[in-house]
ZATI-772442 format. One line per 5 residues: number of its first residue (from 0); their letters; for each residue x, y, z of C-alpha. Coordinates in Angstrom, 1 decimal, m for minus. Each point is the difference from the previous one (the first is absolute). Layout:
N
NUM	a	X,Y,Z ~ ...
END
This chain:
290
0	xxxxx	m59.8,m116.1,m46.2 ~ 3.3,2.0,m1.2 ~ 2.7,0.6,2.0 ~ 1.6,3.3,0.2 ~ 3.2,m1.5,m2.2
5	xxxxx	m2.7,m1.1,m2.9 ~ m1.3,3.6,0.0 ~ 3.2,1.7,m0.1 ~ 1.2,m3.0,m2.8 ~ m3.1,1.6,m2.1
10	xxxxx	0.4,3.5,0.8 ~ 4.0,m0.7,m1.5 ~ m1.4,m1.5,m2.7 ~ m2.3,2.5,m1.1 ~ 2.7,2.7,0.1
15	xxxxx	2.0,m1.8,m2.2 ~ m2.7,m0.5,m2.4 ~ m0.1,3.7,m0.3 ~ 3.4,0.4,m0.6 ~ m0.3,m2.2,m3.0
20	xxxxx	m0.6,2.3,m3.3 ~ m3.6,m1.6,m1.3 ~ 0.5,m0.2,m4.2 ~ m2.6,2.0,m1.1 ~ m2.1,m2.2,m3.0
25	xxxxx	2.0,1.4,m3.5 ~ m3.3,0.8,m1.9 ~ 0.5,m0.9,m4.0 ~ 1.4,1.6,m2.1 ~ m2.7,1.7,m2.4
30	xxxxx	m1.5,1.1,3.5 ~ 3.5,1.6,0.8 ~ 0.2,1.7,m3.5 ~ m3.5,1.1,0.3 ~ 0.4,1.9,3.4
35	xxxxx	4.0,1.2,m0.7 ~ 0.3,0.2,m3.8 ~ m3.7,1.4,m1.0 ~ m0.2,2.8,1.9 ~ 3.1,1.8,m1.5
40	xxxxx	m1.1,m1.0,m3.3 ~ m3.3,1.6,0.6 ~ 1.6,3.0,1.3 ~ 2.5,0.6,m2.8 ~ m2.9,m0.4,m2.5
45	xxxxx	m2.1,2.7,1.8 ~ 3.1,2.4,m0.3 ~ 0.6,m0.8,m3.4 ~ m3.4,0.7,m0.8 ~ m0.3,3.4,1.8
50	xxxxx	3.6,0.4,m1.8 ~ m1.7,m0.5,m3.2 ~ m2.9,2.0,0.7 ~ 1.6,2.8,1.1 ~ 2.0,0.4,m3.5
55	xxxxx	m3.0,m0.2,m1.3 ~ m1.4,2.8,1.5 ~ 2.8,2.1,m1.6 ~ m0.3,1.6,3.7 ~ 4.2,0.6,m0.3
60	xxxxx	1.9,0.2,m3.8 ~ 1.6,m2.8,m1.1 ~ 3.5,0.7,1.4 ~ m1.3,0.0,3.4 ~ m2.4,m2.8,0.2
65	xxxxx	0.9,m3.2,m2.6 ~ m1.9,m2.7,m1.7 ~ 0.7,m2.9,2.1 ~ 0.3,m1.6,m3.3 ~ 3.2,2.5,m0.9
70	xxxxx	1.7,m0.7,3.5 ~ m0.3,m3.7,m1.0 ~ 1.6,0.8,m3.0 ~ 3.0,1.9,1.5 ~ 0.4,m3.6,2.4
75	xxxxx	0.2,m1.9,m2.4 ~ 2.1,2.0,m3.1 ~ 2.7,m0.1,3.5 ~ m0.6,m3.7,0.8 ~ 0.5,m1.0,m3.9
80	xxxxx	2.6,2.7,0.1 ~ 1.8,m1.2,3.1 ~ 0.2,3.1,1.4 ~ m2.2,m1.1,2.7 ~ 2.2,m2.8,0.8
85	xxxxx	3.3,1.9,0.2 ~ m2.0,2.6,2.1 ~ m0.9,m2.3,2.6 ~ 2.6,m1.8,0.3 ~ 1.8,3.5,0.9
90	xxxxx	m2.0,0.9,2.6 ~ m0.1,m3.5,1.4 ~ 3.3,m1.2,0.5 ~ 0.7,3.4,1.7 ~ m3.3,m0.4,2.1
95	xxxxx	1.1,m3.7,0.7 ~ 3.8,1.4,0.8 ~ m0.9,2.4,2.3 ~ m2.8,m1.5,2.0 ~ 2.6,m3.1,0.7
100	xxxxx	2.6,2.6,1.2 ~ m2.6,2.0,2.4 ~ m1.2,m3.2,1.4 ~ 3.6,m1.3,0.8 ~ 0.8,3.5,1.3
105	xxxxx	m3.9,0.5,2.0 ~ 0.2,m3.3,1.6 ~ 3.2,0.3,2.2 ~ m1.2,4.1,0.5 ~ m3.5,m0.9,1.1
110	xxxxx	1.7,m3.0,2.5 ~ 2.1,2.9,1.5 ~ m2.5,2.2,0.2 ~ m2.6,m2.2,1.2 ~ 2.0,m1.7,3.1
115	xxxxx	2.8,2.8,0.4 ~ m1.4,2.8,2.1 ~ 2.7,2.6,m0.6 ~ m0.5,m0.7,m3.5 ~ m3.7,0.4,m0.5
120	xxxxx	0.3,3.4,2.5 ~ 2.7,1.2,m2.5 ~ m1.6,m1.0,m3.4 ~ m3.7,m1.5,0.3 ~ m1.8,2.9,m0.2
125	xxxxx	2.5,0.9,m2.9 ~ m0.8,m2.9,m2.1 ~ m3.7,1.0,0.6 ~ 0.5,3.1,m1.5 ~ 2.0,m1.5,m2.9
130	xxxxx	m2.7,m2.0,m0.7 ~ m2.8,2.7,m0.2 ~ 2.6,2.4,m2.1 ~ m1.3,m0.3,m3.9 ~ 2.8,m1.5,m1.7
135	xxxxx	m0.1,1.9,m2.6 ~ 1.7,2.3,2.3 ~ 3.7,m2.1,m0.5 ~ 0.0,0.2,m3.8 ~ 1.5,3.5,m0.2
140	xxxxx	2.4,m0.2,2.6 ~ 0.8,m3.5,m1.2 ~ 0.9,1.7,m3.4 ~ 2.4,2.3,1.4 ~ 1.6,m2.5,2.0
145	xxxxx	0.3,m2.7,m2.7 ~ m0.5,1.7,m3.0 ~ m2.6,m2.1,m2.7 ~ 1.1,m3.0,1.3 ~ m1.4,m3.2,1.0
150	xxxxx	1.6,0.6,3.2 ~ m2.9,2.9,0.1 ~ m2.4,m2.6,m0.7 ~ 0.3,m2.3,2.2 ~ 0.9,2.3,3.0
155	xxxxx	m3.6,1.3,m0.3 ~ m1.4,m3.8,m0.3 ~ 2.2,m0.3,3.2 ~ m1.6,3.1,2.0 ~ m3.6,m0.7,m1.0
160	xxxxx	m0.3,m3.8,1.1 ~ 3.0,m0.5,3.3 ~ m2.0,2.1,2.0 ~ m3.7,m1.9,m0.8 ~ 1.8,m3.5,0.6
165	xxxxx	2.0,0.9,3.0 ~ m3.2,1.6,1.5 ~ m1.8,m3.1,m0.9 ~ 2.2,m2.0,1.2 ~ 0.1,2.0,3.6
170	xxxxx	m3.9,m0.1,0.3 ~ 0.1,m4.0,m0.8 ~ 2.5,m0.2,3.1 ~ m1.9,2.0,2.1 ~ m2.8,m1.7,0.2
175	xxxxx	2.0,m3.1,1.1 ~ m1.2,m1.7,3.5 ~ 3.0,1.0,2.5 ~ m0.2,m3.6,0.4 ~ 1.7,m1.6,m3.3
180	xxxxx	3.2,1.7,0.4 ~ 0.0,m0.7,3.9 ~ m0.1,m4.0,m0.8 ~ 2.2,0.5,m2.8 ~ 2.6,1.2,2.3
185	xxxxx	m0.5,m2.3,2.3 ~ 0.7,m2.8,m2.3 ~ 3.3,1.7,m0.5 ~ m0.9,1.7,m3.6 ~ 2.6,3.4,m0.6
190	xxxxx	m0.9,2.7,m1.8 ~ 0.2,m1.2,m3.7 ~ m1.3,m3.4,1.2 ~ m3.0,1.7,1.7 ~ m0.6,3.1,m3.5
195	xxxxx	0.0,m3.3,m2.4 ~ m2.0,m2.1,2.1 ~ m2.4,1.8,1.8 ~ m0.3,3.5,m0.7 ~ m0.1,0.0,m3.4
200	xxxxx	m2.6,m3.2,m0.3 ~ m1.9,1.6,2.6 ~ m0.2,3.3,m1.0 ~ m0.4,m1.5,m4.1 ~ m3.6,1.7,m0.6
205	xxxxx	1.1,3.7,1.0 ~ 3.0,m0.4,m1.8 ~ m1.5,m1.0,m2.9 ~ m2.2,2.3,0.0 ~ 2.8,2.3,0.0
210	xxxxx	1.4,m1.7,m3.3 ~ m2.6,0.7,m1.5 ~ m0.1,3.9,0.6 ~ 3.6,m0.4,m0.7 ~ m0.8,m0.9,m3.5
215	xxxxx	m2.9,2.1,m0.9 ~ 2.2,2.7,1.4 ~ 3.4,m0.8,m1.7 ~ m2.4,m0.7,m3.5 ~ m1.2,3.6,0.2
220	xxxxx	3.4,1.2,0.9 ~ 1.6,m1.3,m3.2 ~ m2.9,1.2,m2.0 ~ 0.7,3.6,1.1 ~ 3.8,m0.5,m0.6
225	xxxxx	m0.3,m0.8,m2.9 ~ m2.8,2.4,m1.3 ~ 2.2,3.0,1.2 ~ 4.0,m1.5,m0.2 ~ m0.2,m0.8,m4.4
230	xxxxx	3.4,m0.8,m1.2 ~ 1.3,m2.5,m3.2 ~ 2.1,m1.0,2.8 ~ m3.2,m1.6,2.3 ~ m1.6,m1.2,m3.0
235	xxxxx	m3.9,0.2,m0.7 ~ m2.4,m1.8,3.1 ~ m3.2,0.5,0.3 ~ 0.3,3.0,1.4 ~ 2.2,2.0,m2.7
240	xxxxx	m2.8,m2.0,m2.1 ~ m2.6,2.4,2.0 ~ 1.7,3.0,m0.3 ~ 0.6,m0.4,m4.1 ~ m3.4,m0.6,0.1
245	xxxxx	m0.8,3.3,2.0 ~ 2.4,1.7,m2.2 ~ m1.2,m1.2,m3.2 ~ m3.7,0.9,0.7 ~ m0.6,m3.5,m0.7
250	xxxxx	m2.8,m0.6,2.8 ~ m0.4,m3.5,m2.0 ~ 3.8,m0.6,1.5 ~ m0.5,1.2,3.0 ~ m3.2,m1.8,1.4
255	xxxxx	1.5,m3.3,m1.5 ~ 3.2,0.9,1.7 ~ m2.5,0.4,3.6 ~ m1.5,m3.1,m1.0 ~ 3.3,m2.0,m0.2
260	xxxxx	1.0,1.5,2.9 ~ m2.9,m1.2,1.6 ~ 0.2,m3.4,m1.3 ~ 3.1,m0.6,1.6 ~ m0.9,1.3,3.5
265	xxxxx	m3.0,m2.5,m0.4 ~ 2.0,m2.7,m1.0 ~ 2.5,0.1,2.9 ~ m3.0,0.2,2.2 ~ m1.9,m3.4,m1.4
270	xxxxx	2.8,m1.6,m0.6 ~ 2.6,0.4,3.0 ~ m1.5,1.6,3.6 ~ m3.4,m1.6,m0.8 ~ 1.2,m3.3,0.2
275	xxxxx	2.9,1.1,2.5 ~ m2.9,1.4,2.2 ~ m2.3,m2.9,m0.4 ~ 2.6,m2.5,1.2 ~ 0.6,2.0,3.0
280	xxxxx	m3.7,0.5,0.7 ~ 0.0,m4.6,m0.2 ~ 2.8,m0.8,1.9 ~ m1.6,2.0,2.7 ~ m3.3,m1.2,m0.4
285	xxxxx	m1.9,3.0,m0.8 ~ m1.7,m1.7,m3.3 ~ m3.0,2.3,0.7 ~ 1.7,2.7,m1.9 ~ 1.2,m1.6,m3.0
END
């Protein structure tokens, strides 16, 4: 017969064992390409196809509605070229540049904000507000402030993606248990010991999330910068490349220049917050939604 101290020995041990992430079984990898890699593939091929038959049609004149066959074209004539490169590489050391600079600025802001009452009463609902306000709004006063300066670009990279990662951030913290920070205190932890260490850890998933934004929203600032703020000075990004397109009526330019634009939006996505996101999702056990 068990004794009380043998049940409550089994009842430990079966609350650890839930506690313990369970690996989920890693299926192979043709299975993995068939059920993540497929389905795109299928879906671009449909689009291409209604694309195609659509041009076809001659429903809309050739300078509205392309061969996909031309747009190709106008890719690669800028690839062999190297226009496509020196585009690209434009837009994305200034998108790089700027998102670094918001998150070192957004991180500090949505700690203070997030743990400081008289600061969230002054500014939260500001930041909010920031957030939902088109950013496209910035680029003219930008321009009278700074002139055609990079100084104009990046201040509207700055006021389209602070706001989404500090609000991130702020969400990720409020969802905290009351609990961490209590413990963390009383194991002596201060304020900087307590951000690095537990809040930020802690509150990782919302404030990635908020990275995230912070970079879809800081990419579609700098497009719009740089479509409507055209110097020599700035040089040609992808979007100056958009608007010689547009001004050109060269739609062969301009759907190529969407289409890069795209590309790289996609690529930042597959290549650094899925994985990012994915290794948050493991180390807390939550292998159900990979």
């Amino acid at each position: 017969m068990a004794t009380p101290s043998d049940t409550l020995d089994k009842v430990g041990a079966g609350l650890d064992a839930l506690d313990v992430p369970v690996e989920a079984h890693r299926p192979p990898i043709w299975r993995r390409f068939l059920k993540t890699g497929v389905p795109p593939i299928i879906a671009f091929a449909l689009l291409l196809g209604v694309w195609q038959a659509l041009w076809a049609s001659a429903i809309l004149p050739e300078f509205q509605l392309p061969a996909p066959v031309n747009v190709w074209n106008e890719l690669v004539r800028s690839i062999s070229t190297g226009e496509a490169f020196e585009v690209l590489w434009t837009s994305l050391h200034r998108a790089v540049f700027g998102f670094v600079a918001a998150v070192l600025i957004a991180t500090p802001l949505g700690l203070l904000v997030a743990k400081v009452r008289v600061v969230r009463a002054a500014i939260g609902s500001l930041l909010t507000g920031l957030q939902s306000l088109p950013s496209v709004a910035w680029v003219p006063a930008a321009i009278l402030w700074f002139g055609v300066t990079p100084s104009t670009i990046y201040f509207v990279v700055l006021m389209g993606s602070v706001p989404s990662i500090a609000n991130g951030l702020v969400a990720g913290i409020d969802q905290i248990p009351p609990l961490l920070p209590r413990v963390g205190r009383a194991l002596g932890a201060g304020r900087l010991a307590s951000a690095r260490h537990i809040l930020l850890p802690a509150a990782l998933p919302g404030y990635l999330a908020g990275l995230k934004q912070g970079w879809a929203f800081s990419w579609r600032s700098l497009m719009a910068a740089e479509i409507i703020a055209t110097s020599p000075q700035l040089g040609v990004g992808l979007g100056q490349y958009l608007h010689n397109g547009s001004s050109l009526n060269d739609i062969n330019m301009v759907i190529a220049a969407i289409f890069l634009i795209l590309l790289v939006g996609i690529g930042i996505e597959l290549l650094l917050f899925r994985p990012l996101e994915r290794a948050v999702l493991r180390a807390r056990g939550l292998t159900g939604a990979l």
